[in-house]
C-alpha atoms as an extended CHARMM CRD file, in Angstrom:
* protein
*
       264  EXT
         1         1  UNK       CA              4.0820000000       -2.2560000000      -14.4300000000  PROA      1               0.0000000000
         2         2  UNK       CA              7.9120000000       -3.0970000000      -14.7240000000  PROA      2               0.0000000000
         3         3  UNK       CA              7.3920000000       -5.9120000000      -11.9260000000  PROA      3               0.0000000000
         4         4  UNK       CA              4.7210000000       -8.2460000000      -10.7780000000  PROA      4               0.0000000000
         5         5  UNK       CA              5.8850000000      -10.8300000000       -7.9240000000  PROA      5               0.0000000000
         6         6  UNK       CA              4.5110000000      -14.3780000000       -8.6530000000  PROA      6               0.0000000000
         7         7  UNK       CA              3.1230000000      -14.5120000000       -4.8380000000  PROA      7               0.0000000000
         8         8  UNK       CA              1.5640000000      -11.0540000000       -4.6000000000  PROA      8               0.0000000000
         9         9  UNK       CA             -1.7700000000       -9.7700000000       -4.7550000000  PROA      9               0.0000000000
        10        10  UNK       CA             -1.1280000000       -8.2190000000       -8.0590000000  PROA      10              0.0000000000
        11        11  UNK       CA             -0.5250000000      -11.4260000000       -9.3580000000  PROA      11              0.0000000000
        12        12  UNK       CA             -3.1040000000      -13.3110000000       -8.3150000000  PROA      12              0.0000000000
        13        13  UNK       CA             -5.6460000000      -10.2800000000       -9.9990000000  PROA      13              0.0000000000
        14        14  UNK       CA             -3.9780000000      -11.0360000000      -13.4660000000  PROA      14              0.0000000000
        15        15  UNK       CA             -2.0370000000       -8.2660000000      -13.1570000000  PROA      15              0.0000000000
        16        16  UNK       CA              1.5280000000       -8.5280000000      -15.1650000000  PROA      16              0.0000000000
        17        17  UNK       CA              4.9340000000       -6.9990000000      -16.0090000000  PROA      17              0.0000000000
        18        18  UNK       CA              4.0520000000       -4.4150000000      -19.0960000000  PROA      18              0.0000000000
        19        19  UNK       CA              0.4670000000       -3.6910000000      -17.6610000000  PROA      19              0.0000000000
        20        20  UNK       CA             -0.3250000000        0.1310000000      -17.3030000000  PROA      20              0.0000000000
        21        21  UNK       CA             -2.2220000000        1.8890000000      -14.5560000000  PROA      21              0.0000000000
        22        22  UNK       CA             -4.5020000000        4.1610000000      -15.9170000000  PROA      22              0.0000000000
        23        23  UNK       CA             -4.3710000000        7.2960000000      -13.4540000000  PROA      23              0.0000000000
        24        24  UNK       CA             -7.1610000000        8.9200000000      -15.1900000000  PROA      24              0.0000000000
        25        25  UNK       CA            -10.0870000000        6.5440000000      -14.7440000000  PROA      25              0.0000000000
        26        26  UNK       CA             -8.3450000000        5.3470000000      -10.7080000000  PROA      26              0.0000000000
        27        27  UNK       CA            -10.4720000000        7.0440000000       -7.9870000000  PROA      27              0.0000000000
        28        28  UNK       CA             -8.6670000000       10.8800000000       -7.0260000000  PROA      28              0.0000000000
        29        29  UNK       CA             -8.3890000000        9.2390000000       -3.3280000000  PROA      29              0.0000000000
        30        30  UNK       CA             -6.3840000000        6.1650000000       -4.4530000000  PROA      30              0.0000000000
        31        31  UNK       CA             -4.0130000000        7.9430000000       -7.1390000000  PROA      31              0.0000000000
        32        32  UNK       CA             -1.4460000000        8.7200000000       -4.1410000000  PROA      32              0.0000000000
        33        33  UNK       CA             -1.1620000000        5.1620000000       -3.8130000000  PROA      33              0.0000000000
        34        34  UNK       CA             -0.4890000000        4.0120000000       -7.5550000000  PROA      34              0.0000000000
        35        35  UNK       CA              0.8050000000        6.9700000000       -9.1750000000  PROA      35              0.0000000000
        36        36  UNK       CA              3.4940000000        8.0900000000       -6.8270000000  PROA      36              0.0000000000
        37        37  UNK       CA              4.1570000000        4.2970000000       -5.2920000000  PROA      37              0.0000000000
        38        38  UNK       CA              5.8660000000        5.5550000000       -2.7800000000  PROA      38              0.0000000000
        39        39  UNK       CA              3.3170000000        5.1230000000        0.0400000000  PROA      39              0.0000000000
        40        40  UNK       CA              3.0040000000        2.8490000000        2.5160000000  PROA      40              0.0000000000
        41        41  UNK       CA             -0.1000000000       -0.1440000000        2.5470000000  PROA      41              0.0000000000
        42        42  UNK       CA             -0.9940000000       -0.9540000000        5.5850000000  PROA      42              0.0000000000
        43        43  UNK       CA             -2.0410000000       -5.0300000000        5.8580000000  PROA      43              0.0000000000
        44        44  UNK       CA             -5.7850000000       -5.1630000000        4.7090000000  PROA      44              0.0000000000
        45        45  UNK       CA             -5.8380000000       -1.8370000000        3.5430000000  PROA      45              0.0000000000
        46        46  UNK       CA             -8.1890000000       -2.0110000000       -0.3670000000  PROA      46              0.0000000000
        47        47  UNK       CA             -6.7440000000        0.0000000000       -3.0870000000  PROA      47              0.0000000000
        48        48  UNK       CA             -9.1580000000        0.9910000000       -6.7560000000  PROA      48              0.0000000000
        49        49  UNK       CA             -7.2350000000        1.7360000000       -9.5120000000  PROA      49              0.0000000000
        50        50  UNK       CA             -7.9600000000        1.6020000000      -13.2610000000  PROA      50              0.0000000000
        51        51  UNK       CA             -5.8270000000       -0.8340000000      -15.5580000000  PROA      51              0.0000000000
        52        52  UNK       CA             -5.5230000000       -1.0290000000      -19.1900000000  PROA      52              0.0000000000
        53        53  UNK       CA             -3.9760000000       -4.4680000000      -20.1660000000  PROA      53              0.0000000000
        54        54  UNK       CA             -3.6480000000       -5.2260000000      -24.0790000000  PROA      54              0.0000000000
        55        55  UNK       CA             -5.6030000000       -2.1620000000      -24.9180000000  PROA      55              0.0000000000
        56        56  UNK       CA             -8.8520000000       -3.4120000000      -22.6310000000  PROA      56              0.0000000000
        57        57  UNK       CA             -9.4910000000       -0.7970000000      -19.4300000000  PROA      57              0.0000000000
        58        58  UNK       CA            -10.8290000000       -2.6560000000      -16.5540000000  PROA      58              0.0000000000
        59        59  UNK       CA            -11.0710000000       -1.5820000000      -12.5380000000  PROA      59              0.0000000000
        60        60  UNK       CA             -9.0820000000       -3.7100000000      -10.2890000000  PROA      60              0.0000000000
        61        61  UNK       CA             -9.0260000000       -3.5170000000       -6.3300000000  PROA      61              0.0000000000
        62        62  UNK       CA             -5.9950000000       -4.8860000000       -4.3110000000  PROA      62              0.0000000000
        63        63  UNK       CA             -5.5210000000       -6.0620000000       -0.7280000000  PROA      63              0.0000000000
        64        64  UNK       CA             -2.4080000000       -5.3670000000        0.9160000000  PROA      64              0.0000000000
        65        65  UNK       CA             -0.6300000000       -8.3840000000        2.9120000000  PROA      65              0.0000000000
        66        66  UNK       CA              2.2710000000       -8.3990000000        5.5040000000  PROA      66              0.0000000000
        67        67  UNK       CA              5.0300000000       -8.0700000000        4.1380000000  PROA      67              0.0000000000
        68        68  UNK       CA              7.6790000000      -11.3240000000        4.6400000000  PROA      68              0.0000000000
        69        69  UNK       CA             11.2440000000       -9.7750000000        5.0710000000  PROA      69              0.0000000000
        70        70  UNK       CA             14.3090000000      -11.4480000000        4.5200000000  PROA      70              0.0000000000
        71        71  UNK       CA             17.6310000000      -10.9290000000        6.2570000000  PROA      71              0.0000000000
        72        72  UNK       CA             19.8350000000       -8.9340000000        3.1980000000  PROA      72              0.0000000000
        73        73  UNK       CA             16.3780000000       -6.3940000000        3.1740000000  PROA      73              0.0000000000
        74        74  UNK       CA             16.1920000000       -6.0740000000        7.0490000000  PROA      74              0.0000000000
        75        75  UNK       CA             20.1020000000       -5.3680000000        6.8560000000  PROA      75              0.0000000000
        76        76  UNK       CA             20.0960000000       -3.3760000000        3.8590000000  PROA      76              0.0000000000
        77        77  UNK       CA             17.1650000000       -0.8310000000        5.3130000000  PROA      77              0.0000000000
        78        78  UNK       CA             19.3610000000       -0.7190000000        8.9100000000  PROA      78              0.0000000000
        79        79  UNK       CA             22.3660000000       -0.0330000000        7.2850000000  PROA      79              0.0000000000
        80        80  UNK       CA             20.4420000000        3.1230000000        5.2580000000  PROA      80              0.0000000000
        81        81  UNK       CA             19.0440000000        4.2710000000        8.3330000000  PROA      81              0.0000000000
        82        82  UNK       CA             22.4210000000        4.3560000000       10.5500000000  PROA      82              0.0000000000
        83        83  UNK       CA             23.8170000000        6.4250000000        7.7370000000  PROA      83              0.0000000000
        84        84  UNK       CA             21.3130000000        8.6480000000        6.7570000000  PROA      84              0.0000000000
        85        85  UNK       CA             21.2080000000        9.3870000000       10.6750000000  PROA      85              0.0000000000
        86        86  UNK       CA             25.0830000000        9.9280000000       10.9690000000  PROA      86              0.0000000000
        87        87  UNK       CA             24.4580000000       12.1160000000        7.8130000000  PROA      87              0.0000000000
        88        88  UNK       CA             21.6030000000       14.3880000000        9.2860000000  PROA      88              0.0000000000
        89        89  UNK       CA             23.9540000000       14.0780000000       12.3150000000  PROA      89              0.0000000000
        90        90  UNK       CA             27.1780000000       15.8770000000       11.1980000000  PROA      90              0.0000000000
        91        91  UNK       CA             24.9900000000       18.5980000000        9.2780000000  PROA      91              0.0000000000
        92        92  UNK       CA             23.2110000000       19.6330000000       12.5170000000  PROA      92              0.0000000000
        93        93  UNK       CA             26.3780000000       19.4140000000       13.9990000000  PROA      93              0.0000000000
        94        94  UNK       CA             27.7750000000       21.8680000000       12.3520000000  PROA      94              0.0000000000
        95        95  UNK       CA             25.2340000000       24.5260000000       12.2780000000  PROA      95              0.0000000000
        96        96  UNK       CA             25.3980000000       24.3090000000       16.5240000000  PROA      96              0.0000000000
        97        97  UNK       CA             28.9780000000       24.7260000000       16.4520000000  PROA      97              0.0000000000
        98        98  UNK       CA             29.7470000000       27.5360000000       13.6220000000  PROA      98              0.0000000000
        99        99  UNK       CA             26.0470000000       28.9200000000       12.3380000000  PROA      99              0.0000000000
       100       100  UNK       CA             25.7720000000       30.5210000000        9.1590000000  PROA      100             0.0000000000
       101       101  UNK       CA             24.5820000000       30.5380000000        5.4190000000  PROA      101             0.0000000000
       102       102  UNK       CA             27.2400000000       28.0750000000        4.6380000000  PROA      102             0.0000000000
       103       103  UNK       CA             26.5640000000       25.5590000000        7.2620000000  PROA      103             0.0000000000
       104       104  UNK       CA             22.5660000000       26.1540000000        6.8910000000  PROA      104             0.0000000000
       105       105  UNK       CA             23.0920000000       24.9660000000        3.2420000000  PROA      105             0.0000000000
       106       106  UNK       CA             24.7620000000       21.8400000000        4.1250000000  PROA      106             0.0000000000
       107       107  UNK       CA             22.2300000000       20.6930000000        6.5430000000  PROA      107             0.0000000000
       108       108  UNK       CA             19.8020000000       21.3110000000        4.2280000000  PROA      108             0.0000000000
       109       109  UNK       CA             21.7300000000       19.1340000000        1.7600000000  PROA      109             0.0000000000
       110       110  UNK       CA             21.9600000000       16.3920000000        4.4060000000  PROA      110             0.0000000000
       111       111  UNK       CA             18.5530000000       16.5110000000        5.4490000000  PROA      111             0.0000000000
       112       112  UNK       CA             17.4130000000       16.4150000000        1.5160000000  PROA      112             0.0000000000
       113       113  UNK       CA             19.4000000000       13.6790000000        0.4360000000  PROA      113             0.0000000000
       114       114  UNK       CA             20.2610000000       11.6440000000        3.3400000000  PROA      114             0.0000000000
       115       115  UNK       CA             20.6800000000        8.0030000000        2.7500000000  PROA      115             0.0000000000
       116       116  UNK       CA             17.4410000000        5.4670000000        2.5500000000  PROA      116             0.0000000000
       117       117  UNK       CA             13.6430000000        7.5060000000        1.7220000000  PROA      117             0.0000000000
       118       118  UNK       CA             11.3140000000        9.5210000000        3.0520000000  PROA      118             0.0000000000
       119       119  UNK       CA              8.8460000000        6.2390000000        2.7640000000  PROA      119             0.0000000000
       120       120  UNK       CA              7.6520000000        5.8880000000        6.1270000000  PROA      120             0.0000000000
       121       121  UNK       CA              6.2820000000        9.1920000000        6.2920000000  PROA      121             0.0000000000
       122       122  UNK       CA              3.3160000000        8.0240000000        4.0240000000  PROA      122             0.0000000000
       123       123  UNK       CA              2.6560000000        5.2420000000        6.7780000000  PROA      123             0.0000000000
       124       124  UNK       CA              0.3780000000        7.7080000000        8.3650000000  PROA      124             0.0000000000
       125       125  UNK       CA             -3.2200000000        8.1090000000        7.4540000000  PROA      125             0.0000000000
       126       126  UNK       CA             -3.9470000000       10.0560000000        4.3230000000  PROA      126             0.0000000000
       127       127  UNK       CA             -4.5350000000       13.9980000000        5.3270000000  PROA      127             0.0000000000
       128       128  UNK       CA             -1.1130000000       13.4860000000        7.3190000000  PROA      128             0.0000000000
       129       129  UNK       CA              0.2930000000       11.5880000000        4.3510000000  PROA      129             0.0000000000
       130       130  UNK       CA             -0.1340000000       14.3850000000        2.2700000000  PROA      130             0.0000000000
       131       131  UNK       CA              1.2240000000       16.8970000000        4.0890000000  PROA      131             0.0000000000
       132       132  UNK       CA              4.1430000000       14.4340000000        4.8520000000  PROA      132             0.0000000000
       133       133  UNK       CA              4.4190000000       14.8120000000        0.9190000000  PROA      133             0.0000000000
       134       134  UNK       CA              4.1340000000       18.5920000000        0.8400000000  PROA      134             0.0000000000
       135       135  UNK       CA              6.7900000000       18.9130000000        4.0150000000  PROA      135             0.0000000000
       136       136  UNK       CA              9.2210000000       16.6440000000        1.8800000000  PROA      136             0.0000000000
       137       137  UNK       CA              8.9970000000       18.4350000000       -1.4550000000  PROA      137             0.0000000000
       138       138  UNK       CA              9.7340000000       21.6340000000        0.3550000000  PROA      138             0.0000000000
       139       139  UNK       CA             12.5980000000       20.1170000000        2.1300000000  PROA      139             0.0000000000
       140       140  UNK       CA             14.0430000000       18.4910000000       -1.2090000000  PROA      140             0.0000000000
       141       141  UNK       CA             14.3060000000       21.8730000000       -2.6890000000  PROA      141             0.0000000000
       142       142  UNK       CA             15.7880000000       23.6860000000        0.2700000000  PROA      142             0.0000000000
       143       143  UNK       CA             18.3100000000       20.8540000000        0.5040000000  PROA      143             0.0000000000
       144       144  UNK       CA             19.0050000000       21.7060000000       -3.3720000000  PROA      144             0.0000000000
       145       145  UNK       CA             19.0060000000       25.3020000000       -3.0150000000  PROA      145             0.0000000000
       146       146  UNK       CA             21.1920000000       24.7420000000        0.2240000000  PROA      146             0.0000000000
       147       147  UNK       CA             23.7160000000       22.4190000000       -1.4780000000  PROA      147             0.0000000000
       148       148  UNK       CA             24.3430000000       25.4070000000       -3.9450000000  PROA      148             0.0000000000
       149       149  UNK       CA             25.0080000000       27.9190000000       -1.1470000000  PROA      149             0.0000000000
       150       150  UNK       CA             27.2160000000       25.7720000000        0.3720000000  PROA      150             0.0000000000
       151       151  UNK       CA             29.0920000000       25.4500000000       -2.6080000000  PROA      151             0.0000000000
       152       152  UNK       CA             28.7300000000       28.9040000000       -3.5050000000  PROA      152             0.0000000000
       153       153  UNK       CA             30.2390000000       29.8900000000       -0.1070000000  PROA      153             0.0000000000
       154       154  UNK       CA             32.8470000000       27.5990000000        0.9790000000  PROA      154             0.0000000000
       155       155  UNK       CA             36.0730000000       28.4620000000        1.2910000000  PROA      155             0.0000000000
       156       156  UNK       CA             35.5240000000       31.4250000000       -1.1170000000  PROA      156             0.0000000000
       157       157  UNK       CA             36.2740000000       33.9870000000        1.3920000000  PROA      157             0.0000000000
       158       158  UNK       CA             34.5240000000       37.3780000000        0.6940000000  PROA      158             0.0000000000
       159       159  UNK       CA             31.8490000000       36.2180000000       -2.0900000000  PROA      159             0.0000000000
       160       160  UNK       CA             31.4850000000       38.6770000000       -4.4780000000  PROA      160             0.0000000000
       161       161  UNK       CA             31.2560000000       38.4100000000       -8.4090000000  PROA      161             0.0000000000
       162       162  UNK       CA             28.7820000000       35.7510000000      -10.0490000000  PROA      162             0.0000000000
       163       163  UNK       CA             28.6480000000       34.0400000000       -6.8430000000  PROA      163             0.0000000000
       164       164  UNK       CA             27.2410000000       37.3680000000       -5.0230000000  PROA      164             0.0000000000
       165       165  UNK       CA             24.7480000000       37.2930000000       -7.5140000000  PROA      165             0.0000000000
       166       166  UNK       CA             23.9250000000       33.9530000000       -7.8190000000  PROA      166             0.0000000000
       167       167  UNK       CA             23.4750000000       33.9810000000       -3.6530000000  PROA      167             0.0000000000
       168       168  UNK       CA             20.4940000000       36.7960000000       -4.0310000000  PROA      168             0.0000000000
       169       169  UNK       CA             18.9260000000       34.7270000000       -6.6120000000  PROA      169             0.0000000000
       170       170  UNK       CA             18.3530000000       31.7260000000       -4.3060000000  PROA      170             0.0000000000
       171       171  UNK       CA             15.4450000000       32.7630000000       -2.6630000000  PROA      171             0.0000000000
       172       172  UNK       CA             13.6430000000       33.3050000000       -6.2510000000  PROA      172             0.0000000000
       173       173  UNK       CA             14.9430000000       29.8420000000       -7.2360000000  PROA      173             0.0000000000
       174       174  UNK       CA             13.3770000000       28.2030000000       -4.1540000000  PROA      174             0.0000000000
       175       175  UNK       CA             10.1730000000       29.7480000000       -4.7840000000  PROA      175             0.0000000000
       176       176  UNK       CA             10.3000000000       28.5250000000       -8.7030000000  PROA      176             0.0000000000
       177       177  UNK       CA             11.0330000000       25.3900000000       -7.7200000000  PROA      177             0.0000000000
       178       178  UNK       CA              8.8120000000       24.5260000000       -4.9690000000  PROA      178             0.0000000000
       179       179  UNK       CA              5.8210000000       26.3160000000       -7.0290000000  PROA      179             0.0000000000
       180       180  UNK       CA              7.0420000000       23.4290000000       -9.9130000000  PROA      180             0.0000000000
       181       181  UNK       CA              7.4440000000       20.7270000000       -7.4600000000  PROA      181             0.0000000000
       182       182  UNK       CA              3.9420000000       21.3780000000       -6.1420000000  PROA      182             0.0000000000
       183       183  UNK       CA              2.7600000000       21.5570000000       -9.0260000000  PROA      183             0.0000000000
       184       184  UNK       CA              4.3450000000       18.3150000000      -10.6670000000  PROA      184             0.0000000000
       185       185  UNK       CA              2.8220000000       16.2790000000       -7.2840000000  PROA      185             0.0000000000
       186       186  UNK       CA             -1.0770000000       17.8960000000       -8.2310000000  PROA      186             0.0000000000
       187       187  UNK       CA             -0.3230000000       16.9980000000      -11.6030000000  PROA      187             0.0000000000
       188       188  UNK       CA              0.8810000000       13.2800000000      -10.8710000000  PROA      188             0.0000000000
       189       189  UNK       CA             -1.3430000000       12.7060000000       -8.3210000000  PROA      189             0.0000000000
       190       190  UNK       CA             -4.8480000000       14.7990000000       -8.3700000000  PROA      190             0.0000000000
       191       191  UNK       CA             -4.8080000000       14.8910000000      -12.0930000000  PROA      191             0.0000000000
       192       192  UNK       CA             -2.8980000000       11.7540000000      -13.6990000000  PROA      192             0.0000000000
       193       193  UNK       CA             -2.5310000000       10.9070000000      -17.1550000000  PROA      193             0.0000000000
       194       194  UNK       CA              0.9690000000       11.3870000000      -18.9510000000  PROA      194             0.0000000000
       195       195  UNK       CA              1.7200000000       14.6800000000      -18.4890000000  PROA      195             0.0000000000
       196       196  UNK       CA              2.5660000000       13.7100000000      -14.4560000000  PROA      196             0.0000000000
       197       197  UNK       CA              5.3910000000       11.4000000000      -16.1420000000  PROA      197             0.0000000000
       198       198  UNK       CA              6.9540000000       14.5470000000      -17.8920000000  PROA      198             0.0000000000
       199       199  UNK       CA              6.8040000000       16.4220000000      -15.2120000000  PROA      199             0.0000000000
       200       200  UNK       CA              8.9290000000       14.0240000000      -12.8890000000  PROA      200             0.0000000000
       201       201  UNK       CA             11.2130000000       13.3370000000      -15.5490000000  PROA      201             0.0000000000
       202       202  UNK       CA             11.1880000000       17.2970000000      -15.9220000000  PROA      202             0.0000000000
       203       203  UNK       CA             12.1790000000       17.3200000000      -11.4760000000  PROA      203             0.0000000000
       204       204  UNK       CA             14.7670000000       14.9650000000      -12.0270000000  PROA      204             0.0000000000
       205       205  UNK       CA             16.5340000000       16.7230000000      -14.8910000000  PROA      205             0.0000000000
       206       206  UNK       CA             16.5820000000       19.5000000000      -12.7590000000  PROA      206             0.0000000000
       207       207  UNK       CA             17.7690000000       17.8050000000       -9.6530000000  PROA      207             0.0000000000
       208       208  UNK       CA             20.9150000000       16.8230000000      -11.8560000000  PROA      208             0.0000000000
       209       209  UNK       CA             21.0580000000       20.3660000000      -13.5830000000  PROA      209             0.0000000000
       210       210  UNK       CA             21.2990000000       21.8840000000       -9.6580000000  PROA      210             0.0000000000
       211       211  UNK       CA             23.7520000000       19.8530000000       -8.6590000000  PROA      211             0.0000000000
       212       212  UNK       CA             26.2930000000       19.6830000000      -11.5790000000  PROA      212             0.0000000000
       213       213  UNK       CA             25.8840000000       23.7670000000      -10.9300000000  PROA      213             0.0000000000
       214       214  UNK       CA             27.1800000000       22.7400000000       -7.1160000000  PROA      214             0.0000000000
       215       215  UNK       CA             30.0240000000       20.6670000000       -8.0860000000  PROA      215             0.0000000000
       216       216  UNK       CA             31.2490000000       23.7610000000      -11.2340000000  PROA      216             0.0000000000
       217       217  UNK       CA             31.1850000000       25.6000000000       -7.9970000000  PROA      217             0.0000000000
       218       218  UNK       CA             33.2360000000       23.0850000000       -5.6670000000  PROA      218             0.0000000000
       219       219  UNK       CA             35.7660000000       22.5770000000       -8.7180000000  PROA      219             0.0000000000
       220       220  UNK       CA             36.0130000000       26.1030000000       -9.6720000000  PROA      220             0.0000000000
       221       221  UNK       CA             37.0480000000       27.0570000000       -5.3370000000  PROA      221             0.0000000000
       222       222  UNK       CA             38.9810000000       24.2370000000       -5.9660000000  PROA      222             0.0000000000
       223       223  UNK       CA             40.9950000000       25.7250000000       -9.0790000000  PROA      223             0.0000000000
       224       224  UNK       CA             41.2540000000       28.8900000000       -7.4550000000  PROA      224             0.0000000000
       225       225  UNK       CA             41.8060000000       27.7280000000       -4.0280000000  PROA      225             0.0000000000
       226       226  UNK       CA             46.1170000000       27.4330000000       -2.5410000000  PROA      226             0.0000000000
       227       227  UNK       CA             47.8550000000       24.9530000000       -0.1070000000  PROA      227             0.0000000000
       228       228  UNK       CA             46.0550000000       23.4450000000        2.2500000000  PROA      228             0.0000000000
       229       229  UNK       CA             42.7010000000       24.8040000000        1.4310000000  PROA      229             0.0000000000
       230       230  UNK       CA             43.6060000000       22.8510000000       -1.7500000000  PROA      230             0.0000000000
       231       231  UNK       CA             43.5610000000       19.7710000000       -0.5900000000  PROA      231             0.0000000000
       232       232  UNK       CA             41.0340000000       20.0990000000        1.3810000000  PROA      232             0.0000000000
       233       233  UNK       CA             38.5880000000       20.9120000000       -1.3470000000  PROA      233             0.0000000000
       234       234  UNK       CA             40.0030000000       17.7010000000       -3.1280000000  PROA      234             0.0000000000
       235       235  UNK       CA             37.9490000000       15.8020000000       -0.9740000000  PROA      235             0.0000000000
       236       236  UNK       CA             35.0570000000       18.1160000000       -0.8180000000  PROA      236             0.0000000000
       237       237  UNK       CA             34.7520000000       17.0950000000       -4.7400000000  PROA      237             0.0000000000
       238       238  UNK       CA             35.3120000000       13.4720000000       -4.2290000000  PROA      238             0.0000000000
       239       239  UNK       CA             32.9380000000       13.1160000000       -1.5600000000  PROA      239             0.0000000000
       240       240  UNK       CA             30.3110000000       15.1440000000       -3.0290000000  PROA      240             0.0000000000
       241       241  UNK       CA             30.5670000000       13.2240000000       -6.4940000000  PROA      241             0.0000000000
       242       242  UNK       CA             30.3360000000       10.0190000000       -4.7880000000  PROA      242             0.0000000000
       243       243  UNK       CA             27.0580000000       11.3190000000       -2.7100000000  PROA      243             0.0000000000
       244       244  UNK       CA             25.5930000000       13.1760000000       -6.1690000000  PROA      244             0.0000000000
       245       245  UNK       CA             26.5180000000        9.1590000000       -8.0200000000  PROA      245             0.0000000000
       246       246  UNK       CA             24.8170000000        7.3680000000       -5.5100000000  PROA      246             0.0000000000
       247       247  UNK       CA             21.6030000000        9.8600000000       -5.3140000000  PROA      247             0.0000000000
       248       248  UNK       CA             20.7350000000        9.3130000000       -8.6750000000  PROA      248             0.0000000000
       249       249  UNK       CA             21.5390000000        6.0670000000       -9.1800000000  PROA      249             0.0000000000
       250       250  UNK       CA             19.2660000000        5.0070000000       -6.0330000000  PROA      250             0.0000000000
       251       251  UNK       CA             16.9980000000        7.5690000000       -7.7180000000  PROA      251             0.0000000000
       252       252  UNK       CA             16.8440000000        5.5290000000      -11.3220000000  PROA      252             0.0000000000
       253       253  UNK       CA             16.9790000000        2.1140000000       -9.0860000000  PROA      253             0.0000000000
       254       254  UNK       CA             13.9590000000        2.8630000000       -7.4130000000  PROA      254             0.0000000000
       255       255  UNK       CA             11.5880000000        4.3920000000       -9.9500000000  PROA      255             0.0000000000
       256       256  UNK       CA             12.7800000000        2.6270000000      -12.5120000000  PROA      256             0.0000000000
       257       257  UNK       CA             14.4530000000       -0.8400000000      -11.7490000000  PROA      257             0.0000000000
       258       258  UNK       CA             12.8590000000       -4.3030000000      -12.4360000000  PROA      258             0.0000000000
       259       259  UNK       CA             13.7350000000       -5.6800000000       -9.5790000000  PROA      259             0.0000000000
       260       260  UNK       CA             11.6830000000       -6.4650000000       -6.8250000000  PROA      260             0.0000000000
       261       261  UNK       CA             14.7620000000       -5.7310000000       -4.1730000000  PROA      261             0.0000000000
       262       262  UNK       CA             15.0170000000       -1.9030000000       -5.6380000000  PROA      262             0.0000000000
       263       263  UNK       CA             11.6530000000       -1.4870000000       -7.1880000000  PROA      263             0.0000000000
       264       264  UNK       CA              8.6070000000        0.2300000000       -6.0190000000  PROA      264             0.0000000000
């Protein structure tokens, strides 16, 4: 546990910052719940999960309450939304008006890492929940397979080379990664126990690996690239630095902040 709120549930069940949910003794049906923490309580909803505080493995049940939202939250989660619509938005836009592998790839990437979280797609009940979970792995990798076509194709003319052959090896790559992704989520959440920690450390690595690939690729059209196209891919690179920043430091935020504003 990095973060207990005095006034929660949690707290009230002597649970406290430094505690450690022990996925291995928690029911299979309520590891989606504490293992990935990503899901969705609804109020009254009861949730079984082991606990192991200062060495001593006891079962503790939690009911969910309403949630009280203040203003900078309610403001902060409309503000994701309008952009990661706007996002989704000018990716879709452009597939309609000029279709192609290119285009695909960057609605892929929009739809992937669009701002805000997949969250409320684990507000349904659990069968749907789960394959809300299996629909959003497989998007996540096509949006990182797609962010390397784009980068592999744009403005690069006739792509030929190592990019040729980098382009026939995306399909392989997808299927490698969602066969790892797939397995990293039965891992974390049918099996538990520390190896579903490596493995999402192990998704994330490769998250950044992907994308560092993407912006060698932006840089090196850039390097190559003359006049206008030039400048053109200038901002390209600053924009997609900026997104690739702010993805992974939501990312670490999120799974691994302390506080309760970023924390899950």
């Amino acid at each position: 546990m990095l973060f207990v709120d005095d006034n929660s549930p949690a707290a009230r069940a002597g649970i406290h910052a430094g505690d450690r949910i022990d996925e291995s003794s928690t029911p299979p049906q309520f590891r989606p719940y504490v293992v990935q923490g990503t899901f969705v309580w609804t109020p009254g909803q009861t949730v079984t999960f082991g606990l192991v505080k200062h060495s001593v493995l006891r079962s503790v049940t939690l009911r969910a309450m309403p949630q009280v939202t203040n203003a900078l939250r309610t403001v902060f989660w409309i503000v994701n939304f309008a952009a990661a619509v706007l996002f989704i938005f000018v990716g879709a836009a452009l597939v309609l008006l000029r279709p192609g592998m290119t285009t695909w790839g960057f609605f892929f990437y929009c739809l992937a890492f669009a701002p805000g979280s997949w969250v409320s797609a684990w507000a349904l009940p659990y069968p749907p929940g789960l394959i809300a979970d299996i629909l959003f792995d497989l998007i996540e990798v096509a949006g990182l397979v797609g962010v390397l076509v784009f980068a592999l194709c744009f403005l690069s003319g006739s792509v030929g080379g190592w990019r040729m052959t980098a382009l026939r090896l995306m399909p392989w790559l997808f299927a490698a990664l969602a066969a790892l992704w797939f397995f990293s989520f039965y891992q974390t959440v049918w099996v538990g126990g520390p190896p579903g920690e490596v493995f999402f450390r192990i998704t994330l690595a490769l998250n950044a690996v992907l994308s560092l690939l993407a912006l060698y690729a932006f840089v090196d059209t850039y390097v190559r690239a003359k006049g206008s196209e030039k400048q053109r891919m200038r901002w390209i690179i600053v924009g997609f630095a900026v997104s690739l920043t702010g993805v992974f430091v939501s990312w670490m935020l999120i799974f691994y902040s302390k506080s309760p504003f970023f924390g899950v």
